[in-house]
Structures are given as C-alpha cells and as structure tokens.
MARDRENMI-780898 format. One record per atom (N, C-alpha, C, O, CB): residue number from 0; residue in one letter; atom name; x, y, z. Coordinates in nm, 3 decimals. Each point is the difference from the previous one (the first is absolute). Glycine has a CB too. Example, Ala and Ser with C-alpha at 12.3 -4.5 7.8 and 13.67 -1.06 7.14 Angstrom:
<atoms>
 nudo kemar bado      px      py      pz
    0     A    N   1.319  -0.569   0.780
    0     A   CA  -0.089   0.119   0.000
    0     A    C   0.090   0.120   0.000
    0     A    O   0.104  -0.002   0.066
    0     A   CB  -0.293  -0.115   0.059
    1     S    N   0.154   0.222  -0.197
    1     S   CA   0.082   0.119   0.006
    1     S    C  -0.077   0.109   0.073
    1     S    O   0.051   0.111   0.017
    1     S   CB   0.067  -0.174  -0.232
</atoms>
This chain:
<atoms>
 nudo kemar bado      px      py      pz
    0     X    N   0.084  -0.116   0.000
    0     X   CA  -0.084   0.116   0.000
    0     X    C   0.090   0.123   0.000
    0     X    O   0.053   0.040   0.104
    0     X   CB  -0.239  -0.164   0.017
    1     X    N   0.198   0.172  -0.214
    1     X   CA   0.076   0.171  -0.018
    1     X    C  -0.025   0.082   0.120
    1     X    O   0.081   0.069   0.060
    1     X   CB  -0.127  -0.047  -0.316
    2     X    N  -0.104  -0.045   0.286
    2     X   CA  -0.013   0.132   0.083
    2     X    C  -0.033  -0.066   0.163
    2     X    O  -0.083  -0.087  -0.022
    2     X   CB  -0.032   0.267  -0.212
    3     X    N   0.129  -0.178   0.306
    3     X   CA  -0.060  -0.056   0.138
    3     X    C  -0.089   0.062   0.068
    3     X    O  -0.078  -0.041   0.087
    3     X   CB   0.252  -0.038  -0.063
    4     X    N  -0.155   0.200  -0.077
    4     X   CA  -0.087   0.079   0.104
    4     X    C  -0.149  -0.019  -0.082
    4     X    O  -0.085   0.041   0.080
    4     X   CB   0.290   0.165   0.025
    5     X    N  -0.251  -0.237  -0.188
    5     X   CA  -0.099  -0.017  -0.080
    5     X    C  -0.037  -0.117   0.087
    5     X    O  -0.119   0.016   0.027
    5     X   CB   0.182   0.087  -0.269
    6     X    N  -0.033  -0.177   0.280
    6     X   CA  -0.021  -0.174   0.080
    6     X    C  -0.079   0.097   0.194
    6     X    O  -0.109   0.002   0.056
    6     X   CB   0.462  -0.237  -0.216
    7     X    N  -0.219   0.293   0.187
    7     X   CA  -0.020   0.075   0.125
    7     X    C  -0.129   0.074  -0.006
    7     X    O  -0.100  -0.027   0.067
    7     X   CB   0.345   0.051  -0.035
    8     X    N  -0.232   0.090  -0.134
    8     X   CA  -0.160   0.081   0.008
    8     X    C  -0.128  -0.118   0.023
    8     X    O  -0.079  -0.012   0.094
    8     X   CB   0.169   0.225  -0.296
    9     X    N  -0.070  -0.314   0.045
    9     X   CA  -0.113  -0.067   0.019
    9     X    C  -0.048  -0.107   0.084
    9     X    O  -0.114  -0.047  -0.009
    9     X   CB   0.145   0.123  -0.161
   10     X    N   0.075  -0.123   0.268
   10     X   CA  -0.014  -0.061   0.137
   10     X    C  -0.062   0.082   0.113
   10     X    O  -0.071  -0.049   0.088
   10     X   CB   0.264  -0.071  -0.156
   11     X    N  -0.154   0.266   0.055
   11     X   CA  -0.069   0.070   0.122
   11     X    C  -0.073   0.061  -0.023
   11     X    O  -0.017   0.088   0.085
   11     X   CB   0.144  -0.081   0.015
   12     X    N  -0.234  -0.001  -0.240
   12     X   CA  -0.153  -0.022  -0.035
   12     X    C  -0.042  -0.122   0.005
   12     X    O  -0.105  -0.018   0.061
   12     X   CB   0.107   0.180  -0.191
   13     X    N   0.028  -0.212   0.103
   13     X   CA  -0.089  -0.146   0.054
   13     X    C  -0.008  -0.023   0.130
   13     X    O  -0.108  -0.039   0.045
   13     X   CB   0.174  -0.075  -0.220
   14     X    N   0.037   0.132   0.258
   14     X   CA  -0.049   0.015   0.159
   14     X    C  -0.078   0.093   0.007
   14     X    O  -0.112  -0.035   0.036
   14     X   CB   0.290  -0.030   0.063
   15     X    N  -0.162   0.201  -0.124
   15     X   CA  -0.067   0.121   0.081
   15     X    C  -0.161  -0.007  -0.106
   15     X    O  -0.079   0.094   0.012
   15     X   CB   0.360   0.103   0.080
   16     X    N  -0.312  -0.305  -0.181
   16     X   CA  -0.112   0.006  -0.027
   16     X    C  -0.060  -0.120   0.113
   16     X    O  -0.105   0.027   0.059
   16     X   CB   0.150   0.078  -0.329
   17     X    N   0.011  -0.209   0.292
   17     X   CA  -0.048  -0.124   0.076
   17     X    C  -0.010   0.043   0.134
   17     X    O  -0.084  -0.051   0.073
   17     X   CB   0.187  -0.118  -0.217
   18     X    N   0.002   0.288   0.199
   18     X   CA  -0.042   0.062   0.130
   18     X    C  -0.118   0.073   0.036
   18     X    O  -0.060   0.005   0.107
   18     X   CB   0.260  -0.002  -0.113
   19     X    N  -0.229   0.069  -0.138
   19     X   CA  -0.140   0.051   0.026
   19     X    C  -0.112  -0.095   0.006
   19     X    O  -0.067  -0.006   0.103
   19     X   CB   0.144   0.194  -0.208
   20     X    N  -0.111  -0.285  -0.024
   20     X   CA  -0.089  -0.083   0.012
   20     X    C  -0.027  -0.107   0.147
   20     X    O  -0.102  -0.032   0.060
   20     X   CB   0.156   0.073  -0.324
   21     X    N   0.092  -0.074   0.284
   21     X   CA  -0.024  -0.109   0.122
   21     X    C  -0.007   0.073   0.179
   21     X    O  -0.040  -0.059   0.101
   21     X   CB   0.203  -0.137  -0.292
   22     X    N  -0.113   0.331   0.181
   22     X   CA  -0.054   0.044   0.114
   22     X    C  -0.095   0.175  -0.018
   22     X    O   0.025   0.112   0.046
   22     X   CB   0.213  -0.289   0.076
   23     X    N  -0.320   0.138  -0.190
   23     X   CA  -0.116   0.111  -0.006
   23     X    C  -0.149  -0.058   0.003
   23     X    O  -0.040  -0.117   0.008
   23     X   CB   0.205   0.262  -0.154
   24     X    N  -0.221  -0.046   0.139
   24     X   CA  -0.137  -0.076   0.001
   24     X    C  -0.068  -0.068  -0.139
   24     X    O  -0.110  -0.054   0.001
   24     X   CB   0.074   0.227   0.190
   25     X    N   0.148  -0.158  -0.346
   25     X   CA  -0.034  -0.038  -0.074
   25     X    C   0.027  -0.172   0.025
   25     X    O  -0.004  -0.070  -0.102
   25     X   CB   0.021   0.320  -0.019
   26     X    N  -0.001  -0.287   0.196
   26     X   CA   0.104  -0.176   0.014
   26     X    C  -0.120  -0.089  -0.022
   26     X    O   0.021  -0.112  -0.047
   26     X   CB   0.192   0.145   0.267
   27     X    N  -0.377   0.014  -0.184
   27     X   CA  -0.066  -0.124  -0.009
   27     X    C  -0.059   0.012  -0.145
   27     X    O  -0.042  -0.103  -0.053
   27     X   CB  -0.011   0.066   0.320
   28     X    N   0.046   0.164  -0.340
   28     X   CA  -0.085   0.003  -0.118
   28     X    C   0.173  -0.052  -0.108
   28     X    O  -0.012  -0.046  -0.114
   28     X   CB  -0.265   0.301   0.190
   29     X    N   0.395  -0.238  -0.022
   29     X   CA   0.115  -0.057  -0.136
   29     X    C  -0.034  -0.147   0.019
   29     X    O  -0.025  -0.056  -0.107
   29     X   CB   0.264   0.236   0.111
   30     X    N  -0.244  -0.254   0.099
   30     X   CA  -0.004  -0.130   0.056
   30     X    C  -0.145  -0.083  -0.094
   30     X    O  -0.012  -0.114  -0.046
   30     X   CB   0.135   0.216   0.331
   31     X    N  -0.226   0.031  -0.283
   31     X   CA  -0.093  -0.094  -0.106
   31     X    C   0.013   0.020  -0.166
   31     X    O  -0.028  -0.074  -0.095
   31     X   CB  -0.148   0.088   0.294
   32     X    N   0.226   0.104  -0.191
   32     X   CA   0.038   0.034  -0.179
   32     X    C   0.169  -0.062  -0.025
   32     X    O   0.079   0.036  -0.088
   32     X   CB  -0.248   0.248   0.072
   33     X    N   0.184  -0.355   0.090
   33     X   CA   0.133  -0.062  -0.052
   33     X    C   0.107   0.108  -0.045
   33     X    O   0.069  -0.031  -0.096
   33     X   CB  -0.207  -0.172   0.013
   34     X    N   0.154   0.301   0.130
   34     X   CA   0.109   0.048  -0.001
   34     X    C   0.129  -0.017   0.014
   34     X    O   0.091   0.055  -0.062
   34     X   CB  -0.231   0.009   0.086
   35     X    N   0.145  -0.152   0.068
   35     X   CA   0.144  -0.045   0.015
   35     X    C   0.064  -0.090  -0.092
   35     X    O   0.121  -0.027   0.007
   35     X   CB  -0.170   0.056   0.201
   36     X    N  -0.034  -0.079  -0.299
   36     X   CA   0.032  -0.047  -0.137
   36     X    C   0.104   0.110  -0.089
   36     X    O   0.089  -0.051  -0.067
   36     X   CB  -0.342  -0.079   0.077
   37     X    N   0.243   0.233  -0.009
   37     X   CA   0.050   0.100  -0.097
   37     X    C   0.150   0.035   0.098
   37     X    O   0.098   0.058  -0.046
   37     X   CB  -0.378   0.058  -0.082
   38     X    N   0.267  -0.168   0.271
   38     X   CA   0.141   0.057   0.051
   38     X    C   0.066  -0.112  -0.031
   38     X    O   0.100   0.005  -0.072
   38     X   CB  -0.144   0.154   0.261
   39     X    N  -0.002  -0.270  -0.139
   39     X   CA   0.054  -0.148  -0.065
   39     X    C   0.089  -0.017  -0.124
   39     X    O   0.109  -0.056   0.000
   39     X   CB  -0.316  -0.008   0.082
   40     X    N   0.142   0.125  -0.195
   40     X   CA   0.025   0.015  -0.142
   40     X    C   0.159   0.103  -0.009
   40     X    O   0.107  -0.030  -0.053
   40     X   CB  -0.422   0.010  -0.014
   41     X    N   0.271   0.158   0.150
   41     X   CA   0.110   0.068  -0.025
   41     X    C   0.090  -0.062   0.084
   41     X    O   0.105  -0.015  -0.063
   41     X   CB  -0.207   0.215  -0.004
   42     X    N   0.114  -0.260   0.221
   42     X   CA   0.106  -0.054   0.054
   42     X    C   0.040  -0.078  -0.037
   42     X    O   0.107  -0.005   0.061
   42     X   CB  -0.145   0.059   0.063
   43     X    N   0.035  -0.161  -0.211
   43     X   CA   0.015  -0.112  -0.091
   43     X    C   0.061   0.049  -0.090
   43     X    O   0.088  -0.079  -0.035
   43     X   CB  -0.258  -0.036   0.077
   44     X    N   0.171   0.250  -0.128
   44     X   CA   0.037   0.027  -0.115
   44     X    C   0.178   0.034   0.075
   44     X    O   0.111  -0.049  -0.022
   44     X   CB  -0.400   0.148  -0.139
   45     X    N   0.228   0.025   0.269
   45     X   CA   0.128   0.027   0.102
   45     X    C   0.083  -0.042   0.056
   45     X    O   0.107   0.059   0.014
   45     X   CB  -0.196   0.012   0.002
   46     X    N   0.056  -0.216   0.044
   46     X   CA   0.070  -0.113   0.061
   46     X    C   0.115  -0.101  -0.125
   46     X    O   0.113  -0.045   0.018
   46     X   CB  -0.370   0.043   0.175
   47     X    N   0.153  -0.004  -0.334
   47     X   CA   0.107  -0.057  -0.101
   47     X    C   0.082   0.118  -0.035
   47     X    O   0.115  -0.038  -0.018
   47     X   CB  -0.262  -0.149  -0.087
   48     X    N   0.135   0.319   0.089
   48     X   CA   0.055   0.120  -0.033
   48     X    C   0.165   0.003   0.096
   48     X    O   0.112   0.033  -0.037
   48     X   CB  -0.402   0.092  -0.015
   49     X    N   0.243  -0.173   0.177
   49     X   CA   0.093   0.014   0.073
   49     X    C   0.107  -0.102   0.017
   49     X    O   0.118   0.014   0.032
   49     X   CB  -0.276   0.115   0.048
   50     X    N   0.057  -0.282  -0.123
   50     X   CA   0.109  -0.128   0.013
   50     X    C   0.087   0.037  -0.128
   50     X    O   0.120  -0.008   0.023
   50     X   CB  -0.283  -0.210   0.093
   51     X    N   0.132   0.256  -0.243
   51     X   CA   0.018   0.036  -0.124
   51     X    C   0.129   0.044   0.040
   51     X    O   0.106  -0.061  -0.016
   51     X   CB  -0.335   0.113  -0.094
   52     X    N   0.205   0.086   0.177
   52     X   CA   0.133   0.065   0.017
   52     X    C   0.118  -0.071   0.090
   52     X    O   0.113  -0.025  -0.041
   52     X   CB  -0.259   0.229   0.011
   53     X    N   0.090  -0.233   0.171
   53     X   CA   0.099  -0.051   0.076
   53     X    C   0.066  -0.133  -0.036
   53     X    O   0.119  -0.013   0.027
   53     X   CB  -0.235   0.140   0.129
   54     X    N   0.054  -0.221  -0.211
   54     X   CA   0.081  -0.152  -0.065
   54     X    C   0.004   0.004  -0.161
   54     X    O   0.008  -0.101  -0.069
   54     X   CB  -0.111  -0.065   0.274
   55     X    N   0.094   0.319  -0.261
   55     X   CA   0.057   0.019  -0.162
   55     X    C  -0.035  -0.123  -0.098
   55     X    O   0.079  -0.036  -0.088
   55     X   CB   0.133   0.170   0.185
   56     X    N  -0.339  -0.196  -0.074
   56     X   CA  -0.114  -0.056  -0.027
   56     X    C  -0.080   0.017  -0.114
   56     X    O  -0.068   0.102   0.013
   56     X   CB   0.087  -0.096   0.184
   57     X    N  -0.041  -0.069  -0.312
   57     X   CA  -0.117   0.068  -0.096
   57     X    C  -0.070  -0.142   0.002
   57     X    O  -0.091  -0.021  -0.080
   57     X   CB   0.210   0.239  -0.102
   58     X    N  -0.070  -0.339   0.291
   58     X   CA  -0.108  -0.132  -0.044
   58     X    C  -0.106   0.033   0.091
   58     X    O   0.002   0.037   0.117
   58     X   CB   0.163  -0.247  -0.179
   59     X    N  -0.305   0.176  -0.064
   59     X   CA  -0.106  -0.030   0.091
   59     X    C  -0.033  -0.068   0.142
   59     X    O  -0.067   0.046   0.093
   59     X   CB   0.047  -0.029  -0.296
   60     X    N   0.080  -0.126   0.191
   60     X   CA   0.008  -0.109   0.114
   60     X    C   0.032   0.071   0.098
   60     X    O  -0.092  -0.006   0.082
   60     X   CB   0.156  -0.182  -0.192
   61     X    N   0.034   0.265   0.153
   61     X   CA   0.087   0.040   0.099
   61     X    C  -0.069   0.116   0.040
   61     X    O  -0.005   0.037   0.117
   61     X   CB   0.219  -0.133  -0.197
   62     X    N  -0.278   0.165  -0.036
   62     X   CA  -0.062   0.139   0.070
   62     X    C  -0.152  -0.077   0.065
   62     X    O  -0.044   0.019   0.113
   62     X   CB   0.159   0.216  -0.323
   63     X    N  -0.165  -0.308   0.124
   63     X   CA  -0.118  -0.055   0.031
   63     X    C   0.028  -0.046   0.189
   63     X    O  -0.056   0.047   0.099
   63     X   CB  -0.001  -0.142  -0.414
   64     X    N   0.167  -0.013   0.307
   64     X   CA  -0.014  -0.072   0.119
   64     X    C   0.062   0.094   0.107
   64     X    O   0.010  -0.045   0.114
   64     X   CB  -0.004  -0.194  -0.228
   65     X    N   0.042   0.376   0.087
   65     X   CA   0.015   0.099   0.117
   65     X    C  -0.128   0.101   0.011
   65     X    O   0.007   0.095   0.077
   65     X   CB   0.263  -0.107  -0.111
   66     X    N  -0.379  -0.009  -0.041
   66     X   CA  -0.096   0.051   0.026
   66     X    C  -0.070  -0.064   0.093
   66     X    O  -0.064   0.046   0.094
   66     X   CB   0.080   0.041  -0.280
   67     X    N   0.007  -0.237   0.140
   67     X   CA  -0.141  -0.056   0.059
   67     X    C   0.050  -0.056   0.155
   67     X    O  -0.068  -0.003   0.103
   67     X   CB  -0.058  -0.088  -0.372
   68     X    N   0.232   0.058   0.255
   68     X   CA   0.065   0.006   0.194
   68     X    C  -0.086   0.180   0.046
   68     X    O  -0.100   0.016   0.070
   68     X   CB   0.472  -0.176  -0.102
   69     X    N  -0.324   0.220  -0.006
   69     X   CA  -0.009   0.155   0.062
   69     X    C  -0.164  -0.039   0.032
   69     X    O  -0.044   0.016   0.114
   69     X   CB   0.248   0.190  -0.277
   70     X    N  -0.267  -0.244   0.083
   70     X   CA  -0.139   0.028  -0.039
   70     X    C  -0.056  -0.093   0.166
   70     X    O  -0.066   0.040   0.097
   70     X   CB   0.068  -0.030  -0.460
   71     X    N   0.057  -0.127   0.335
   71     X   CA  -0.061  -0.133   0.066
   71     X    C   0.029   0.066   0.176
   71     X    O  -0.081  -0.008   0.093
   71     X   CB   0.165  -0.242  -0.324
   72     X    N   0.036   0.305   0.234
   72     X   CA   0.025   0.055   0.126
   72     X    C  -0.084   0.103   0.053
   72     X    O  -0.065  -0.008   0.104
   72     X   CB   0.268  -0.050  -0.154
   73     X    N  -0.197   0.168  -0.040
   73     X   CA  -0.105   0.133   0.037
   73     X    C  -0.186  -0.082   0.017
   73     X    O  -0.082   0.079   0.046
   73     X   CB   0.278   0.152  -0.246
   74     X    N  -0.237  -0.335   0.174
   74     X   CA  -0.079  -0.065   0.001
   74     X    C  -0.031  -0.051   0.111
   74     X    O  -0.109   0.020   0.053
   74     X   CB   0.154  -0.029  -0.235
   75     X    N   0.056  -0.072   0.238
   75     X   CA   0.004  -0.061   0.133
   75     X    C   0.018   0.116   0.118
   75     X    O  -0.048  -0.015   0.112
   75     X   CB   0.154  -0.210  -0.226
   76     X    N  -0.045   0.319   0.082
   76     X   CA   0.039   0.056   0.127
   76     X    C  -0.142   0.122   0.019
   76     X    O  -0.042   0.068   0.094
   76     X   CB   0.366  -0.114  -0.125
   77     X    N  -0.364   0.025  -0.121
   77     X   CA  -0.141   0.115   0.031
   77     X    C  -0.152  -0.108   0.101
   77     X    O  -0.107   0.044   0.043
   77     X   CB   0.173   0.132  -0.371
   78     X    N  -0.007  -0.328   0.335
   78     X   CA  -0.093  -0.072   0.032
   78     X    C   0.060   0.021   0.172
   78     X    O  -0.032  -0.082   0.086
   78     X   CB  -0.038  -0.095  -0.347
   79     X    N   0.125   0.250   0.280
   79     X   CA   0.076   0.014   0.166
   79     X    C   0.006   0.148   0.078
   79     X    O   0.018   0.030   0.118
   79     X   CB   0.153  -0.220  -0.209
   80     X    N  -0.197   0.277  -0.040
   80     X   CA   0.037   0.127   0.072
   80     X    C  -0.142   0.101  -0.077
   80     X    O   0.009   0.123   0.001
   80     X   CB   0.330  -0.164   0.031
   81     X    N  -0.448  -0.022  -0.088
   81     X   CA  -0.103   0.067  -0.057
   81     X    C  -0.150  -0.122   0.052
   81     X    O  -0.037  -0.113  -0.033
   81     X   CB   0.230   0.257  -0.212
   82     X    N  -0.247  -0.018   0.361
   82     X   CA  -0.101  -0.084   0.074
   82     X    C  -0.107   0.028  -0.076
   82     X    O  -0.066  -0.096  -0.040
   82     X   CB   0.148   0.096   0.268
   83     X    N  -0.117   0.119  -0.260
   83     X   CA  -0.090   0.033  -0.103
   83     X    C  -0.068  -0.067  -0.099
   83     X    O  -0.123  -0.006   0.005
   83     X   CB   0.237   0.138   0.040
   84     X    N  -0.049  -0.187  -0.139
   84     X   CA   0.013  -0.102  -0.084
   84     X    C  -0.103  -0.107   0.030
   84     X    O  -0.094  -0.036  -0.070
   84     X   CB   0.329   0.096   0.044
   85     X    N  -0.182  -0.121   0.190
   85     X   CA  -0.114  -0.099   0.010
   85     X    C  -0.154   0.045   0.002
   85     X    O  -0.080  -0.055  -0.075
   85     X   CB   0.256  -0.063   0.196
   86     X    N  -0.203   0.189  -0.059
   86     X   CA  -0.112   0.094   0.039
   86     X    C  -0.080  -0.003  -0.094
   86     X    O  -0.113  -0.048  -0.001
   86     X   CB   0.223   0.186   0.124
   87     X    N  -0.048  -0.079  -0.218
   87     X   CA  -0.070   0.018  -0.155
   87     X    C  -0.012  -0.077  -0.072
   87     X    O  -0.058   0.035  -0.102
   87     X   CB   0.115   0.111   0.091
   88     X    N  -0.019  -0.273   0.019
   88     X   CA  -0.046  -0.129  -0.089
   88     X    C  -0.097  -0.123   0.076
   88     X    O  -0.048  -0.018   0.112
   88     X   CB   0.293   0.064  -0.241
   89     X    N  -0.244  -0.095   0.041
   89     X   CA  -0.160  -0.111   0.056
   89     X    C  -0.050  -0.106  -0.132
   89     X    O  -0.063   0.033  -0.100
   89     X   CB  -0.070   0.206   0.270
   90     X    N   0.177  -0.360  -0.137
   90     X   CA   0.037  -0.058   0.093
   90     X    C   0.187   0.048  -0.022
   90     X    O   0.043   0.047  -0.105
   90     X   CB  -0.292  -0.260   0.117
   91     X    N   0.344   0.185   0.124
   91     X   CA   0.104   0.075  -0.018
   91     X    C   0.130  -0.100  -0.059
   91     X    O   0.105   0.059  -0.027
   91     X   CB  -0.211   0.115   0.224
   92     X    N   0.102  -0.284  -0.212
   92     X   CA   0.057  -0.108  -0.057
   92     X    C   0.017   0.031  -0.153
   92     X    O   0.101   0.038  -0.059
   92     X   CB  -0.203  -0.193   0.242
   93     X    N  -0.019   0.131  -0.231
   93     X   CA  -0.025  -0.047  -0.137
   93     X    C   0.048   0.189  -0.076
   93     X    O   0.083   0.011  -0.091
   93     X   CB  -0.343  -0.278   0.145
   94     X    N   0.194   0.379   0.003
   94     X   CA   0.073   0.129  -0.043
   94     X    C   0.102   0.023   0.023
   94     X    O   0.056   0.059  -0.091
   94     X   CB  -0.195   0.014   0.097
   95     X    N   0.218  -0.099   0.110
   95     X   CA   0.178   0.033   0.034
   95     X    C   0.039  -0.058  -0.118
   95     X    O   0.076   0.059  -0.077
   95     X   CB  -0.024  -0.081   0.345
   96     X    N  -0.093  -0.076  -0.289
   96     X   CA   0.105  -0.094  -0.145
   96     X    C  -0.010   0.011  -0.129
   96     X    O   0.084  -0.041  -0.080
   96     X   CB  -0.088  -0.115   0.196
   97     X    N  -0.146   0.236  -0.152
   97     X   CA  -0.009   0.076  -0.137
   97     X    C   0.054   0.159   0.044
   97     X    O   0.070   0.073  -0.069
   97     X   CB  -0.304  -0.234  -0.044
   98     X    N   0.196   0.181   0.208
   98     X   CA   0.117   0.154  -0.043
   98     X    C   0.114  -0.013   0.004
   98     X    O   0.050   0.079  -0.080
   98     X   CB  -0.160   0.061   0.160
   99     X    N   0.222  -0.225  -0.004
   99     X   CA   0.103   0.007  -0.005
   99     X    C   0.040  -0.060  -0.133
   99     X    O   0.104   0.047  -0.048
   99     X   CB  -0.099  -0.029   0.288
  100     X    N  -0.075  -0.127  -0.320
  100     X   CA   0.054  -0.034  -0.097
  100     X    C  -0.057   0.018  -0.142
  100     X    O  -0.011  -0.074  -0.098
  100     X   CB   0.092  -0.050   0.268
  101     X    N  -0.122   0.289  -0.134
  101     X   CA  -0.025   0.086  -0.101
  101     X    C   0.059   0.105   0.024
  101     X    O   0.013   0.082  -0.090
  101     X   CB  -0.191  -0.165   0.040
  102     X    N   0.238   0.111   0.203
  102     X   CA   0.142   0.140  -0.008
  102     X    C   0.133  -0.105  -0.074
  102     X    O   0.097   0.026  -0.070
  102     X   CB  -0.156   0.160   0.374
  103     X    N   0.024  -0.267  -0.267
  103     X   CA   0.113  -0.077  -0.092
  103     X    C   0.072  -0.036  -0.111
  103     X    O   0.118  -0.033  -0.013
  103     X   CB  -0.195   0.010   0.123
  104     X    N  -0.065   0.042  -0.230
  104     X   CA  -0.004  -0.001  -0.077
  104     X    C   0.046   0.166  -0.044
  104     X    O   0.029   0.042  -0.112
  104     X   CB  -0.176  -0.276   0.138
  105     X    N   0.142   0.292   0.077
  105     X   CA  -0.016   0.198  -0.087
  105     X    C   0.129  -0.079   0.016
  105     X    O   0.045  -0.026  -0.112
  105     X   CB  -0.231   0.324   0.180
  106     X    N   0.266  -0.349   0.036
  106     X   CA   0.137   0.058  -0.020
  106     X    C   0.064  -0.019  -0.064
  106     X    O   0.087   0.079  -0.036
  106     X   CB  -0.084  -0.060   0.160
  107     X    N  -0.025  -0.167  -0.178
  107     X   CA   0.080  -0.058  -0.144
  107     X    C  -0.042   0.062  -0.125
  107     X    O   0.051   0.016  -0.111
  107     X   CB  -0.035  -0.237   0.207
  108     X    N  -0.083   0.238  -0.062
  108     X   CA  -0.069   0.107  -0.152
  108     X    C   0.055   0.119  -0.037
  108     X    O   0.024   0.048  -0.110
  108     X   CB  -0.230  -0.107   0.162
  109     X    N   0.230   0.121   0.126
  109     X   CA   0.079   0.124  -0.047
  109     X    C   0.126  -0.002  -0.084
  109     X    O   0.032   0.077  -0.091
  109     X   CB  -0.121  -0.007   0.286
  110     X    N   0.169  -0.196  -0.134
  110     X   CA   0.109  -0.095   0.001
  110     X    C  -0.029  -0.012  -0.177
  110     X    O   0.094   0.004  -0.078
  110     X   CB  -0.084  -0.151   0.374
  111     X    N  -0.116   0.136  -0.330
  111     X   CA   0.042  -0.094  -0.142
  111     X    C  -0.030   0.166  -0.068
  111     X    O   0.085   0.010  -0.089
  111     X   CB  -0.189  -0.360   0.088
  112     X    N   0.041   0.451   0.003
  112     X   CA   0.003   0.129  -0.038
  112     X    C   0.137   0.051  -0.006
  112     X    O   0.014   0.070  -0.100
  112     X   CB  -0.230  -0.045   0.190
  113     X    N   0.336  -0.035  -0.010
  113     X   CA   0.080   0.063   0.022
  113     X    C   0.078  -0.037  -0.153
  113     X    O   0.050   0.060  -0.095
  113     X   CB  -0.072  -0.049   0.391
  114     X    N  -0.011  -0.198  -0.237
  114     X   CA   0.153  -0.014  -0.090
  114     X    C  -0.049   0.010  -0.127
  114     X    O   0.082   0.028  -0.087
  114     X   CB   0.065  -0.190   0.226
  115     X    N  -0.315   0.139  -0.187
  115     X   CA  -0.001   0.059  -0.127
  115     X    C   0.030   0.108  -0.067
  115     X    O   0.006   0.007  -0.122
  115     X   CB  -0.110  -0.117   0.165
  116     X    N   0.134   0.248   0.079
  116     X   CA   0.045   0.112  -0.077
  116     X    C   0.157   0.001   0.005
  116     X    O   0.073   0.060  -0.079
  116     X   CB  -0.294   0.074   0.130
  117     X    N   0.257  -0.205   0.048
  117     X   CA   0.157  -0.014  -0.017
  117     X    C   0.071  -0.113  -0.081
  117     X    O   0.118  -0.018   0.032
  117     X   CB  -0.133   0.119   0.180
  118     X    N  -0.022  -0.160  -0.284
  118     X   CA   0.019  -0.056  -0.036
  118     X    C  -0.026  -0.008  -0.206
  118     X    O   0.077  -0.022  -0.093
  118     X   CB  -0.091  -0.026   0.400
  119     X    N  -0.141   0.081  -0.296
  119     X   CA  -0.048   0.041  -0.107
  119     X    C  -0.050  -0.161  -0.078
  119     X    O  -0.017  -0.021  -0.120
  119     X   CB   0.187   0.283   0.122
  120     X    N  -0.181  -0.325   0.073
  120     X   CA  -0.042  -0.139  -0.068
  120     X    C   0.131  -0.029  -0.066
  120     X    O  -0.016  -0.013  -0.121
  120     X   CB  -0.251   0.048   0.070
  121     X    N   0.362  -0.047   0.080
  121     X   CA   0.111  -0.050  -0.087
  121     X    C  -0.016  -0.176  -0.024
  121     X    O   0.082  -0.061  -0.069
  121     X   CB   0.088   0.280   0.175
</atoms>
C-alpha cells in the first residue's frame, strides 16, 4: 500500500462510525436494519487492506484467511462483551448464529472486494 495513512483514516471511520451506532440510542433500530452488515463489509475490505500491506500479499487465500480469523474472533468476543445482543433476539440460539454468520460473510466479502480492486482480476 503506497499510502498508509489512507488504511489509518479509514480504520478510524469505521470505529468512530460503530462507536456511534453501538453506544447511542440508534443501537436497537441498526440491530434490526442490519447495519452492521455494511461495517462488516468495510472492515473486511480494511482488515485484507491491511494484511495486504503488512505480509506484502496479493493471494486471495491469505488475505481471505486473515479476514476470516479477525472476523471469527471479533464474533466470539462480541458473544462476551455485548449483552444487548441477547435481549434483542428470540429465540437467542438459532439468531446469534445467523447474525454472526452473516457479519461473517460481510467480512470476507469485504476481503474479496479489496483484492478485486487490488488486484484487478488478474
């Protein structure tokens, strides 16, 4: 990546947008419009953006499978440190496991967005 700070800016919009949504009063209406799908997407794009740069990387595989660790982790640890979450689903089994493995999907997706523009379909 030429520029880093382009990686930096767009890491600390994607937090300072997820800070607003997850602690304001918008958290229960993003939670039903699936919003967090679209941060998913850009942190995914961000997360391969970043493996890209730091292990000088253009294989899919490698950006893919440092997305989806990142992904699988931020997943689990939101099932430990986000009480909310339960509250709002019903039954809470069968929804924890379609939303998480549909933020999951943003993230590889973002992941497969990235390297299509970096890459260019070669």
């Amino acid at each position: 990546m030429k520029n880093p700070w382009v990686l930096v800016l767009g890491l600390a919009v994607v937090y300072a947008l997820s800070f607003f949504v997850y602690f304001s009063s918008f958290q229960n209406q993003a939670h039903r419009w699936h919003v967090d799908k679209l941060f998913h997407l850009a942190g995914g794009f961000l997360i391969a953006a970043f493996a890209a740069s730091f292990f000088q990387t253009e294989r899919w595989w490698a950006l893919g499978l440092a997305v989806l660790l990142v992904g699988i982790g931020w997943e689990v640890l939101e099932l430990f440190v986000n009480p909310w979450t339960y509250e709002l689903t019903s039954p809470k089994e069968v929804l924890e496991k379609r939303d998480a493995l549909g933020d999951i999907i943003g993230d590889v997706f973002g992941a497969f967005v990235f390297w299509i523009t970096l890459t260019g379909l070669k």
